[in-house]
C-alpha positions as CSV (number, residue, x, y, z in Angstrom):
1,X,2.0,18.4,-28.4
2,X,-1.6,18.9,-30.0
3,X,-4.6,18.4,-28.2
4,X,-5.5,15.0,-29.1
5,X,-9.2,14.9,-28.7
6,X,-10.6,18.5,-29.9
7,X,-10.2,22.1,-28.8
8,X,-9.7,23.7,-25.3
9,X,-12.9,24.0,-22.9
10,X,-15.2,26.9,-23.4
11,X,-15.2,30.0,-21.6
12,X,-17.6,30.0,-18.4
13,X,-16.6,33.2,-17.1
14,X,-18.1,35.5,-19.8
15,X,-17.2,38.9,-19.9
16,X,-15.0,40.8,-16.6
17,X,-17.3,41.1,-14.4
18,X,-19.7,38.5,-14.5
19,X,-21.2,36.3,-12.1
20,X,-19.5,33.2,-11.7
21,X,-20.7,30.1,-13.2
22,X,-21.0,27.4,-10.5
23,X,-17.9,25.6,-10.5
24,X,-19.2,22.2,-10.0
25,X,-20.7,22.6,-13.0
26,X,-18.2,24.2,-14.8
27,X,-14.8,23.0,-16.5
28,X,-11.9,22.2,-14.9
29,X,-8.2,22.3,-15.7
30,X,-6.0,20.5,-13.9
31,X,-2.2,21.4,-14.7
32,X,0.5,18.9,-14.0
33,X,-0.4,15.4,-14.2
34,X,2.2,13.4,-12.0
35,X,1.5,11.5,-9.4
36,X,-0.5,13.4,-7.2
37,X,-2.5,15.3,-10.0
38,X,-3.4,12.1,-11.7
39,X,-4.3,11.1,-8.1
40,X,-7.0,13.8,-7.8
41,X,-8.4,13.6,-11.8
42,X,-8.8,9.6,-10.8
43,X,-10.7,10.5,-7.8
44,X,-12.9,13.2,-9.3
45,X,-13.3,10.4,-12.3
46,X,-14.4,8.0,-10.0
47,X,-16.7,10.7,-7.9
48,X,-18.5,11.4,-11.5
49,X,-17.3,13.9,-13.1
50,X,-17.1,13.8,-16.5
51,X,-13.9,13.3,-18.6
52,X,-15.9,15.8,-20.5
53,X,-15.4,18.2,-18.4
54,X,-11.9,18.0,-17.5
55,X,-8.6,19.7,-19.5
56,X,-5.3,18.3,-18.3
57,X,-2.2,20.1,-19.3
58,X,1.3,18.6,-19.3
59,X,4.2,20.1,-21.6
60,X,6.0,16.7,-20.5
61,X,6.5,15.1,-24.4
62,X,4.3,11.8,-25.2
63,X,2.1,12.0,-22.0
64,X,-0.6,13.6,-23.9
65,X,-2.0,10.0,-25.5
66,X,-0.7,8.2,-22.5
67,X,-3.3,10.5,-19.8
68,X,-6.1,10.2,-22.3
69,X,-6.0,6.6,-23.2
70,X,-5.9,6.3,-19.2
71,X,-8.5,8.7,-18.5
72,X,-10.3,9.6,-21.6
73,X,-9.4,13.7,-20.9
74,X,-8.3,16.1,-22.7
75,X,-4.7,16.7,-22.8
76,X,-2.9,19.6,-24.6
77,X,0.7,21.5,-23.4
78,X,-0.5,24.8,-23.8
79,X,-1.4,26.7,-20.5
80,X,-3.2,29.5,-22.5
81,X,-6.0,26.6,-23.1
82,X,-7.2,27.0,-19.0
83,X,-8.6,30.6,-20.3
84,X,-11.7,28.3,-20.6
85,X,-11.1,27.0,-16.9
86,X,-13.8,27.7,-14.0
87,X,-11.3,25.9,-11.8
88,X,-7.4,25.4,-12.2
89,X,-5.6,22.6,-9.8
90,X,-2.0,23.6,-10.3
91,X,-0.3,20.1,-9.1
92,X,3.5,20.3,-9.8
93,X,6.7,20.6,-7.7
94,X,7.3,23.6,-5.3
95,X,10.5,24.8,-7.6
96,X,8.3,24.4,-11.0
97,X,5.4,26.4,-9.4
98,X,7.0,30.2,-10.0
99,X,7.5,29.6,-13.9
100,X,4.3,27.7,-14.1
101,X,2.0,30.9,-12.4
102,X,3.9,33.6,-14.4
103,X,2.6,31.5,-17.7
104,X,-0.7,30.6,-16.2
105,X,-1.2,34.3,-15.2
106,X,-2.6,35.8,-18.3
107,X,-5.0,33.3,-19.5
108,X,-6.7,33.1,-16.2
109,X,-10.8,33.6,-17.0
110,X,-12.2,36.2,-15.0
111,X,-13.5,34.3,-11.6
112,X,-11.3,31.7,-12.0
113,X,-10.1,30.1,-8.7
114,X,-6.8,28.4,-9.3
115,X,-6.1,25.2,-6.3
116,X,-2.8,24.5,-5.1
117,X,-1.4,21.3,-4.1
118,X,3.0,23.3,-4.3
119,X,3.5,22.0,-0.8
120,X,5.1,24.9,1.3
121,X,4.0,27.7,-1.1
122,X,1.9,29.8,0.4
123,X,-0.6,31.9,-0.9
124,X,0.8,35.0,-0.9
125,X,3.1,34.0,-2.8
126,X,0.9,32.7,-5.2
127,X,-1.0,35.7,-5.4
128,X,1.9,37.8,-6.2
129,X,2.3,36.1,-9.6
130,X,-1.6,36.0,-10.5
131,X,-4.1,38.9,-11.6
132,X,-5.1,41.0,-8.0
133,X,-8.4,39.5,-6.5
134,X,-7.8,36.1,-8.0
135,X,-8.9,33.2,-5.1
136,X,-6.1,31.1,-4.1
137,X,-6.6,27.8,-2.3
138,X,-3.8,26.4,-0.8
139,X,-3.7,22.5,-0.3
140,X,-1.7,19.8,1.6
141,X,-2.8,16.4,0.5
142,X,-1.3,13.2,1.6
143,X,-0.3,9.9,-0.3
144,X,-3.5,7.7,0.7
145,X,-5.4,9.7,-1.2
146,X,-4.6,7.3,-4.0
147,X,-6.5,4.6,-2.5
148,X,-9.9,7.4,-1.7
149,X,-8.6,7.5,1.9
150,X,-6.4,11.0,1.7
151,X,-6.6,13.7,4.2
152,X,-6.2,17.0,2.9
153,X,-6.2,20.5,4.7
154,X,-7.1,23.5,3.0
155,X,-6.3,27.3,3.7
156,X,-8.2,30.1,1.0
157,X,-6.0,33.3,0.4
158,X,-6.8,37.0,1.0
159,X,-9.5,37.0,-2.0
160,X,-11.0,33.5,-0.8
161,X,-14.8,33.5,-0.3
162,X,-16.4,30.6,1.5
163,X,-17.9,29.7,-1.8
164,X,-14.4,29.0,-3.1
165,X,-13.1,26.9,0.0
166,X,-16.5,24.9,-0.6
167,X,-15.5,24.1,-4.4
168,X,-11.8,23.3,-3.3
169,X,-13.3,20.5,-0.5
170,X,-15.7,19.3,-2.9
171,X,-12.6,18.7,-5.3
172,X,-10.5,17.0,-2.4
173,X,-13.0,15.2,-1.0
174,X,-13.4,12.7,-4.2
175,X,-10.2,11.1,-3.0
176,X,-10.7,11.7,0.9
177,X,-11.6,13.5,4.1
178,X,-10.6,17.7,4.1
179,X,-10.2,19.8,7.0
180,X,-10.4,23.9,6.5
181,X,-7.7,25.7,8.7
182,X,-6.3,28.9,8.6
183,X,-2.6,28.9,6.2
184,X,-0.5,29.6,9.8
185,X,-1.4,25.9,10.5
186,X,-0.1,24.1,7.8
187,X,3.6,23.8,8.6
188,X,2.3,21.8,11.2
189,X,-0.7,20.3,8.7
190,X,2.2,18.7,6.6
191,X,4.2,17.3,9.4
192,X,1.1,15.1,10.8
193,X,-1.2,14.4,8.1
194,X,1.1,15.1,4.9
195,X,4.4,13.2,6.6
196,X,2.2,11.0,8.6
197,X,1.6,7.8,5.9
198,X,6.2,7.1,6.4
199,X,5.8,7.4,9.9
200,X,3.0,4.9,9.8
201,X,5.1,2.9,6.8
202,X,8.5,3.0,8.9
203,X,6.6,1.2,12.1
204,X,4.9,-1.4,9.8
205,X,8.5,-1.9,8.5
206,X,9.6,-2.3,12.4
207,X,6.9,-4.9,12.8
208,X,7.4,-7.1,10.0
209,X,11.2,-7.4,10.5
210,X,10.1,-8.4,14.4
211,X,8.0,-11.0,13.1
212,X,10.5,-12.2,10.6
213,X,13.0,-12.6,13.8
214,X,10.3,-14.2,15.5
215,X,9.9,-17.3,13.0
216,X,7.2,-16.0,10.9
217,X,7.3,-15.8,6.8
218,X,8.1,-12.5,6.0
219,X,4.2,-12.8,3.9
220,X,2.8,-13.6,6.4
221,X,4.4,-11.2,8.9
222,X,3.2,-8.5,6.7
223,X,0.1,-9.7,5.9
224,X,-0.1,-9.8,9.6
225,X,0.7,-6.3,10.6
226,X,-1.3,-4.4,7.8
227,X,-4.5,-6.0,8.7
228,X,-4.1,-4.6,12.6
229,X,-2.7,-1.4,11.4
230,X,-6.1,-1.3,9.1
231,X,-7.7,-2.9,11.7
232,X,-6.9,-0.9,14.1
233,X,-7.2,2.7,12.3
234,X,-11.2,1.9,11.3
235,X,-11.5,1.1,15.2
236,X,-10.6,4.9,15.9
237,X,-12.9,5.8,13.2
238,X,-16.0,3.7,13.7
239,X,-15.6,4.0,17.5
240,X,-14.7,7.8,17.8
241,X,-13.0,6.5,21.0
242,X,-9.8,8.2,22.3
243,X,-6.6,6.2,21.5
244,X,-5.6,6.0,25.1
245,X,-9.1,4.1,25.7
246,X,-8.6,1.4,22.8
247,X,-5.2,1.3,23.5
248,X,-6.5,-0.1,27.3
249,X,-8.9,-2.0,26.0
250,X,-5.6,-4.0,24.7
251,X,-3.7,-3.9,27.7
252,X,-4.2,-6.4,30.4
253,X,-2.7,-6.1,33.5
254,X,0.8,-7.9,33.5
255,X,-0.3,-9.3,29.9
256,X,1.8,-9.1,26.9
257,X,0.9,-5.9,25.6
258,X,1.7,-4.3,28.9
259,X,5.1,-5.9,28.9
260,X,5.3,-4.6,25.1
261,X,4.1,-1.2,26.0
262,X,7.0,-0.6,28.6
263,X,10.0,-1.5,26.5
264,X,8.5,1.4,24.0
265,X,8.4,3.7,27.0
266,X,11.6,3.3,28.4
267,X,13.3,3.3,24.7
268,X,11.5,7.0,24.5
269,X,9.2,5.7,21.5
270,X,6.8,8.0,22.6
271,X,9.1,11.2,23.0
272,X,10.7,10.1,19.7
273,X,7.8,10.7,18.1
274,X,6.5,13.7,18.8
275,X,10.5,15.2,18.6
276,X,9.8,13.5,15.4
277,X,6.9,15.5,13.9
278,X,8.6,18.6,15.3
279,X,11.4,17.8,12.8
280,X,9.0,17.9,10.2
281,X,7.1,20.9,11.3
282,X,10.9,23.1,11.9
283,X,11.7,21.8,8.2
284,X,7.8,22.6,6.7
285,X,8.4,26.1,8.1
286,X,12.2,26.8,6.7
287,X,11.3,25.6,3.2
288,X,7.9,27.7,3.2
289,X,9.6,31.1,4.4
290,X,7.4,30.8,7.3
């Protein structure tokens, strides 16, 4: 596949050994445009930053017109174009990422800081396939961020300045909120934030079939339960109250909702839930070595 709008972005980097151009002014290559990449280019898009400015590379066969028709970026399938790149977003599947490194490796400009999004790959092994002193930053995103409402935690790699964490939030944050964290916490990092949207998914499902048995349309059931479950997630925002404190703010004493409340807590809901996350966590850790 050609590049269908022009020729690869220009070299920021200058010569080994220069000083780095300021990445939010520089380009940017993002490599893998699936869902989650094309989630983060349409964020960044939408944040301002120019289509201009932006190299997408996919080697997947007719997605080149597809993307830039969509996006109005440049698309090519080469990964020796990102030797122009300030920034490279690698945003493919954990079993593609190896292959995709050892390519990407020796067209890295000097300076470059290449962005994860592998889940369970973690830096070190990242670095291993990558030019020594190269900054890593490792991200775990989540599926809202395709709506601007993502939360995505960030961990830098042995050659990580602050300066390169800073460019990786400002990237995430055009589709969300980011939290820095040292890499030893995001095992646990995917199993709340990065699993969290099915758990969230799988009790709206709950609550809709309940309404259904109770009488309602299944429309309006739904309609019902995602406006409290938005509802009730800017409360925690807006408010910054604990959960137990809205939570009693809901409960009156021998009401409906306390009645409600006790049937989840002597089915174990609670316990379930938590055993739940662990689940995730156990599994987060075997896949990533940890």
């Amino acid at each position: 596949m050609s590049d269908p709008v022009g020729d690869p972005v220009g070299d920021p980097a200058g010569e080994p050994g220069a000083a780095r151009v300021p990445r939010s002014h520089g380009p940017l290559a993002l490599v893998g445009a699936g869902v989650m990449g094309q989630t983060l280019l349409g964020g960044l898009l939408r944040a301002g930053r120019s289509p201009a400015d932006v190299l997408v590379v996919d080697r997947r066969a007719g997605r080149g017109a597809e993307l830039h028709e969509r996006f109005g970026v440049r698309v090519v399938d080469d990964p020796a174009a990102v030797r122009g790149a300030a920034t490279v977003v690698v945003a493919v599947k954990p079993q593609d990422l190896a292959d995709l490194l050892d390519s990407l490796a020796p067209h890295l400009a000097p300076g470059a800081l290449l962005v994860s999004l592998a889940a369970g790959v973690t830096t070190a092994a990242i670095e291993a396939r990558l030019p020594a002193g190269t900054a890593v930053v490792r991200v775990m995103p989540n599926t809202p961020s395709l709506v601007d409402e993502g939360m995505a935690a960030l961990a830098g790699g042995s050659a990580c300045a602050d300066a390169d964490l800073a460019e990786a939030e400002d990237l995430l944050r055009s589709c969300g909120r980011t939290v820095v964290l040292p890499e030893k916490h995001l095992d646990a990092v995917t199993a709340l934030s990065g699993s969290g949207p099915a758990y969230v998914f799988y009790v709206v499902e709950a609550m809709v079939e309940a309404g259904v048995l109770l009488g309602l349309p299944r429309a309006t059931a739904t309609e019902l339960v995602v406006q409290t479950v938005v509802g009730a997630g800017a409360m925690l925002r807006e408010t910054g109250q604990h959960p137990t404190v809205l939570r009693e703010q809901v409960t009156s004493p021998a009401g409906t909702t306390a009645a409600a409340l006790r049937q989840l807590d002597e089915s174990g809901v609670r316990a379930a839930l938590v055993s739940a996350v662990e689940a995730a966590w156990a599994r987060s850790r075997q896949l990533s070595g940890s």
